[in-house]
C-alpha positions, 0 to 999 in steps of 0.5 A: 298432583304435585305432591305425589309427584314430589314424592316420587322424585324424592324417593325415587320410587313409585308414590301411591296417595290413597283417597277420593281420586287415588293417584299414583306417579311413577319414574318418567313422568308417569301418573295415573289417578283411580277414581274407584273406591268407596268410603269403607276403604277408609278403615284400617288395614285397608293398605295392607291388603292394597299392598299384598295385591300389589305384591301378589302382582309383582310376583306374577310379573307384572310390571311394578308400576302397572301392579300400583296401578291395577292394586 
């Protein structure tokens, strides 16, 4: 936790670290942990495709953050 939290503050965005209890931090203090998953989203190209569901959401609207979190 504390160092997606690091993360976030460093860059100032939103930090997303994948694995065993996925967890996302966000601007004020926001973190969510996802602990959906299996291991085959280990392999490769699997953050492409997590990252162009996120930005399919984000071009529907929604908002940054909940798009992380619901990619």
């Amino acid at each position: 936790i504390e160092t997606v939290q690091a993360l976030q503050k460093h860059f100032n965005g939103i930090a997303v670290l994948k694995g065993p209890g996925t967890l996302v931090a966000g601007p004020h203090d926001k973190l969510s942990r996802c602990d959906a998953g299996n291991p085959g989203m280990a392999s490769g190209g699997m953050g492409d495709a997590l990252t162009g569901s996120i930005a399919g959401l984000i071009a529907q609207g929604f908002d940054v953050y909940q798009s992380v979190c619901m990619g």
